[in-house]
C-alpha positions as CSV (number, residue, x, y, z in Angstrom):
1,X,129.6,-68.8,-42.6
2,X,126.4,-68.3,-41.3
3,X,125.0,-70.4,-38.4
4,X,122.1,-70.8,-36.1
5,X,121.8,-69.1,-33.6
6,X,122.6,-70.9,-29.9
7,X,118.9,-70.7,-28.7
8,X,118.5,-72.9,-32.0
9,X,120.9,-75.6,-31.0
10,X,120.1,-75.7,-27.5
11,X,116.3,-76.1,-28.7
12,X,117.2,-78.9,-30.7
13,X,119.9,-80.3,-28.1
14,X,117.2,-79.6,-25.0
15,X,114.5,-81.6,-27.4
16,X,117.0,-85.0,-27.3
17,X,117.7,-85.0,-23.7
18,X,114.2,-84.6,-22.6
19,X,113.3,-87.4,-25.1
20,X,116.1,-89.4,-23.4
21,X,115.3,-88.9,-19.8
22,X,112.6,-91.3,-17.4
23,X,110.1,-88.6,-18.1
24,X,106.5,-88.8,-18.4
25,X,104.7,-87.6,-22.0
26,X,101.4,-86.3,-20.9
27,X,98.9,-87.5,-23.7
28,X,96.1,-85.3,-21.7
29,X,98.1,-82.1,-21.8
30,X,99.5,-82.3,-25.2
31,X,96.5,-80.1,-26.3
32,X,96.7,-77.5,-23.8
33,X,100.5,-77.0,-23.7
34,X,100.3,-75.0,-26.9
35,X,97.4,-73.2,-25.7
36,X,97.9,-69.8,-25.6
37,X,95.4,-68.9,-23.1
38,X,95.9,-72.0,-21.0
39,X,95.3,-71.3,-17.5
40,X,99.0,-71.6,-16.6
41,X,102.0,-69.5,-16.0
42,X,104.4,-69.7,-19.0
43,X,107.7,-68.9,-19.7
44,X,108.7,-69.4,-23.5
45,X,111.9,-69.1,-25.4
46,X,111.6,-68.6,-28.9
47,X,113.9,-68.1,-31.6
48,X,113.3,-67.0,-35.3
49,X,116.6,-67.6,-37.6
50,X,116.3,-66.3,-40.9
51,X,119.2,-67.2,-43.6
52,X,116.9,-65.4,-47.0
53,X,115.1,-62.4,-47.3
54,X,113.2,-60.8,-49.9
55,X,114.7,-58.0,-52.3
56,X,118.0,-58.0,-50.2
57,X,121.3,-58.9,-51.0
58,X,122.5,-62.7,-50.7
59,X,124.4,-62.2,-47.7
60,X,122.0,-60.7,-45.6
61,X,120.3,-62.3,-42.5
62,X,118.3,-61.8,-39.5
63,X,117.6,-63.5,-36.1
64,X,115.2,-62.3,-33.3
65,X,115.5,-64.2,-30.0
66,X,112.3,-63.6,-28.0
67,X,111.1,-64.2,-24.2
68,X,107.6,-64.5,-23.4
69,X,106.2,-64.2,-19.9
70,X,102.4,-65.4,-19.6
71,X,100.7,-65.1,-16.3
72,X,97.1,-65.5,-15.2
73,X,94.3,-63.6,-13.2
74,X,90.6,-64.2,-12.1
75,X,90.7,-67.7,-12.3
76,X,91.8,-67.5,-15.7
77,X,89.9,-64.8,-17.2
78,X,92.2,-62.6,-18.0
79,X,95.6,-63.1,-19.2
80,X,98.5,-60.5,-19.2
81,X,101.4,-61.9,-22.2
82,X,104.6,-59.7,-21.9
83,X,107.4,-60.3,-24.9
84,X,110.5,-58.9,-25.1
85,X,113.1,-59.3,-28.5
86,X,116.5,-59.3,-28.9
87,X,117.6,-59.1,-32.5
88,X,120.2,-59.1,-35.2
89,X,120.2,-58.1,-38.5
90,X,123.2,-58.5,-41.1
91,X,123.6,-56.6,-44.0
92,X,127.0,-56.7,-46.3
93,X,128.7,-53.3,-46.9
94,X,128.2,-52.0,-50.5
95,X,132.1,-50.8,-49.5
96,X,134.0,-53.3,-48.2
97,X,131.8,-56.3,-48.8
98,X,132.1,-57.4,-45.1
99,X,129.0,-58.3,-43.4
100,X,128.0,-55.4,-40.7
101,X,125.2,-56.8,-37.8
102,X,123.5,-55.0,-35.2
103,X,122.4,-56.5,-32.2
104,X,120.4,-55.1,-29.5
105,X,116.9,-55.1,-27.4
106,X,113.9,-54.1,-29.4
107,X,111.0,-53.2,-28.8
108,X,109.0,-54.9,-25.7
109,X,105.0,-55.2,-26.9
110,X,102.3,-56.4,-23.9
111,X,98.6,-57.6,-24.3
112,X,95.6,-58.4,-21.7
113,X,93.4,-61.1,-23.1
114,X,90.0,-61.0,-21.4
115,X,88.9,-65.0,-21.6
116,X,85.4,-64.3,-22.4
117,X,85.0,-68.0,-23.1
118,X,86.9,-70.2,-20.7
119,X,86.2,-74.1,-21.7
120,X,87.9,-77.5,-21.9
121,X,87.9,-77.4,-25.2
122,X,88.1,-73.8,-26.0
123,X,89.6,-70.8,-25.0
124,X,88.7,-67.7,-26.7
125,X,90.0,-64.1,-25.7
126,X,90.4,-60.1,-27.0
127,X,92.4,-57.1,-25.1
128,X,94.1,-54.1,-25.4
129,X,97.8,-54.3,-26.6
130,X,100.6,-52.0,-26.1
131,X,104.2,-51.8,-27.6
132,X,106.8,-49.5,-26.1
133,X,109.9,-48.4,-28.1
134,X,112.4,-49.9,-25.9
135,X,114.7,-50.7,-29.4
136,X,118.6,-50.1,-28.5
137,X,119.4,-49.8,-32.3
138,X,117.0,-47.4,-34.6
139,X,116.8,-50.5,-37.0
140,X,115.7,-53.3,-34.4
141,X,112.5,-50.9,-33.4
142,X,110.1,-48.7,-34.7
143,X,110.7,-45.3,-32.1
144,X,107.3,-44.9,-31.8
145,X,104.3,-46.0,-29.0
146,X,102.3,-48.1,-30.7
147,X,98.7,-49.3,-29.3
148,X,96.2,-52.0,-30.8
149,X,94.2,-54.7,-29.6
150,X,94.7,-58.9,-30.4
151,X,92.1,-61.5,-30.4
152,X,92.9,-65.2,-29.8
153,X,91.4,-68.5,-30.2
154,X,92.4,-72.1,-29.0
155,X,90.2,-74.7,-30.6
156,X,90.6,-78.3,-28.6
157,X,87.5,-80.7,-29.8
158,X,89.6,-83.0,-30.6
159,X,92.5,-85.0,-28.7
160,X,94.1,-85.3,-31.9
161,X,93.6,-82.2,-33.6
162,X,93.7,-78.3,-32.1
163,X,93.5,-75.2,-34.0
164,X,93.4,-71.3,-33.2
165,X,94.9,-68.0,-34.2
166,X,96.2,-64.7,-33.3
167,X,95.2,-61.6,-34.7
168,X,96.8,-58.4,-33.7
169,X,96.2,-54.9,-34.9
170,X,99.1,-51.8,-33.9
171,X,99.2,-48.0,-34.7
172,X,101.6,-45.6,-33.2
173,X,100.3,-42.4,-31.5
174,X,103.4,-41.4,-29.7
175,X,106.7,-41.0,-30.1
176,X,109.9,-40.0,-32.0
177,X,108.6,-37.4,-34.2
178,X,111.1,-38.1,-36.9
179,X,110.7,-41.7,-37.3
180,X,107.5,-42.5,-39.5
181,X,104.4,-43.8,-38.2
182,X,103.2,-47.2,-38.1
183,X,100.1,-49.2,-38.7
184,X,100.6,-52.7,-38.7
185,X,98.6,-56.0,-38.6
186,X,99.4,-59.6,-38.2
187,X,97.6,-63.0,-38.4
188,X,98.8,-66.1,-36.8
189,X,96.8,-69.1,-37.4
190,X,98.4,-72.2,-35.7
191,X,97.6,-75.5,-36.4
192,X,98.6,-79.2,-34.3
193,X,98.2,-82.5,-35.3
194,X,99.1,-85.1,-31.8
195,X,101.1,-88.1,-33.1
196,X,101.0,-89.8,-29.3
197,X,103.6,-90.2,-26.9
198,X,103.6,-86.2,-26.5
199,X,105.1,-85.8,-30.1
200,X,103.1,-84.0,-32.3
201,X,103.0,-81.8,-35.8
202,X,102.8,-78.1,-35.7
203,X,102.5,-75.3,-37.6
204,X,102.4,-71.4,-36.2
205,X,103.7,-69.1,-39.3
206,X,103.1,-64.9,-38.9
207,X,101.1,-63.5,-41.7
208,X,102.5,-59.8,-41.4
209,X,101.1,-56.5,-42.8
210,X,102.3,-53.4,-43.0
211,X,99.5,-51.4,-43.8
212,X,101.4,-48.3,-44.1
213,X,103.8,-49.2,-46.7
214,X,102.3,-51.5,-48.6
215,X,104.8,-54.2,-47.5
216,X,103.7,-58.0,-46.3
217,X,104.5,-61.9,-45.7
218,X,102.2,-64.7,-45.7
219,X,104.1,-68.1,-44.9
220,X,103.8,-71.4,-44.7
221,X,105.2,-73.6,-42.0
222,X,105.3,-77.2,-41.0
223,X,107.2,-78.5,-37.6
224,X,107.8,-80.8,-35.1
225,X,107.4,-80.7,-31.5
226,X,107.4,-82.9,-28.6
227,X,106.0,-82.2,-25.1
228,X,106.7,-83.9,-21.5
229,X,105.8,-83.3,-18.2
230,X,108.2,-83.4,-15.3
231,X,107.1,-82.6,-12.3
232,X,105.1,-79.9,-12.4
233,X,106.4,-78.5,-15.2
234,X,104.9,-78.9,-18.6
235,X,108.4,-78.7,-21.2
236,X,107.3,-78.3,-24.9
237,X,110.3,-78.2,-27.4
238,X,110.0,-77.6,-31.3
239,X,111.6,-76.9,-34.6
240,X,109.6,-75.4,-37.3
241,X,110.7,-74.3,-40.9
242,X,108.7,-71.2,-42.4
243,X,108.7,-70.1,-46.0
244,X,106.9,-67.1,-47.5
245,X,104.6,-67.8,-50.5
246,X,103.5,-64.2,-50.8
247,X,105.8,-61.4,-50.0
248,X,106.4,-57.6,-50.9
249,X,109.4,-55.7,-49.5
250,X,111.9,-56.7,-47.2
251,X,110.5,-59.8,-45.6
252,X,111.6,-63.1,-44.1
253,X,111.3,-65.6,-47.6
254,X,113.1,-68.7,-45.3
255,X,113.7,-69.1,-41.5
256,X,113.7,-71.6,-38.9
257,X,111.1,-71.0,-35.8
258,X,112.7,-73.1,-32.8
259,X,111.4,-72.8,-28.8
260,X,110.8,-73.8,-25.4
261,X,107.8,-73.4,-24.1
262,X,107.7,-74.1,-19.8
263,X,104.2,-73.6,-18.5
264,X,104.0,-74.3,-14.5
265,X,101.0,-76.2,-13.5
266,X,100.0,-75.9,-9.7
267,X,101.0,-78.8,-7.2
C-alpha cells in the first residue's frame, strides 16, 4: 500500500502540537511569513507526495522531499534561496509486476533575488538562477547545467489578503553530452486568505513547462496553514492538495504539498 511520506505526517503531527502548545499566533506576521522575500533567514521543509500521474500506469508514484535555505544581504536587497531534493519515483515492472522505486539526491537549483522594491507591503525581486546536476540516479535529474533567471512578487495591501508569484525560466548549457537538453519554465502564483488567530487559506500550485518537449501541468490547489511565533522563531505549518486541470505527458494529475516553513527573526 502506498503511504505518505514521513515528512507528511510529521507536517501534519508538528501542525497539532504547535496548535496545542502556550504559544503566541502573530496576527502581524501572518502576512510576511509566507513571504518569499521577507527580510528573514528561512529554513523550509517541504514535501510533494504524489499518489496519480498522467499517462502512467496505476501503480506508479512519486515524492520529492525538498530543503530550502533562504538568507539575506544588504539590508534585505538581495536574497540568495538554495534548494536541495531528495526524490522517489515508483514505477511497476512490466515483468514481475512489483513496484521498483529509486531514491536519491537530485538536482540542487540556487537563485539571487535582487529586491529592487523593498516595502511593507510589497516585495518585489529578479536574479540569476543556477541548477547544478548533483542527481544520484539519471531519472531524479536532468545531467545537464542549467542557467535561467526567476522573478518574484509578494503583494501585502491587505492584512487579510496577500498575493504574489514565481516565475522561473532554465536552459542547460553544460553538461552530460548524452542526456538531452533542457529548456524549462515554471509559474507559481500563490495566493493567502488570513482566517485570524495565525490560521489562514493558501494556495501555491507549480504551473510547469517543458518547452522542449512539448510536455506541461497547470494545477489547482487549495490548503490550509497555520502560523505561530515562538520566541524568535516564526513556525508556519500547512497541508495543501494540488490537482492538474491541464496536463500533457508524464505529470503530477494529484499530490499533496505539505511543509514547515522556520524563518528566524532577530532578537
Amino acid at each position: 500500500m502506498k503511504k505518505l511520506n514521513l515528512l507528511s505526517l510529521f507536517a501534519l503531527l508538528f501542525s497539532v502540537v504547535l496548535s496545542a502548545q502556550e504559544a503566541t499566533t502573530d496576527p502581524g506576521g501572518s502576512a510576511q511569513a509566507n513571504n518569499p522575500l521577507a527580510n528573514m533567514t528561512a529554513l523550509n521543509f517541504h514535501d510533494y507526495y504524489v499518489p496519480k500521474l498522467t499517462d502512467a500506469p496505476n501503480d506508479a508514484y512519486m515524492n520529492t522531499a525538498w530543503v530550502r535555505f533562504a538568507k539575506p544581504f544588504a539590508s534585505g536587497k538581495l536574497l540568495l534561496r538554495v534548494s536541495a531534493p531528495l526524490g522517489t519515483i515508483a514505477m511497476p515492472n512490466q515483468n514481475t509486476g512489483y513496484v521498483n522505486a529509486v531514491n536519491g539526491l537530485g538536482d540542487i537549483n540556487a537563485f539571487l533575488s535582487y529586491n529592487f522594491v523593498s516595502e511593507a507591503t510589497k516585495t518585489i525581486g529578479i536574479g540569476p538562477l543556477l541548477s547544478a546536476p548533483t542527481a544520484t540516479e539519471d531519472i531524479l535529474g536532468s545531467g545537464k547545467w542549467q542557467g535561467g533567471f526567476a522573478f518574484v512578487a509578494f503583494i501585502a495591501n491587505s492584512p487579510i489578503f496577500q498575493f504574489g508569484g514565481l516565475v522561473t525560466w532554465q536552459a542547460s548549457f553544460a553538461g552530460d553530452d548524452e542526456r538531452s537538453s533542457t529548456n524549462f519554465a515554471s509559474v507559481q502564483p500563490f495566493y493567502f486568505w488570513q482566517l485570524g488567530g495565525g490560521t489562514y487559506l493558501r494556495g501555491a500550485p507549480i504551473w510547469v513547462f517543458d518547452i522542449k518537449n512539448d510536455s506541461y501541468a497547470v494545477p489547482l490547489a487549495l490548503g490550509l496553514g497555520q502560523v505561530i511565533k515562538v520566541g524568535n522563531t516564526v513556525f508556519n505549518v500547512f497541508v495543501e492538495p494540488q490537482y492538474s486541470v491541464l496536463h500533457n505527458g508524464t505529470q503530477a494529475q494529484f499530490q499533496v504539498f505539505t511543509g514547515i516553513n522556520l524563518q528566524f527573526s532577530k532578537p
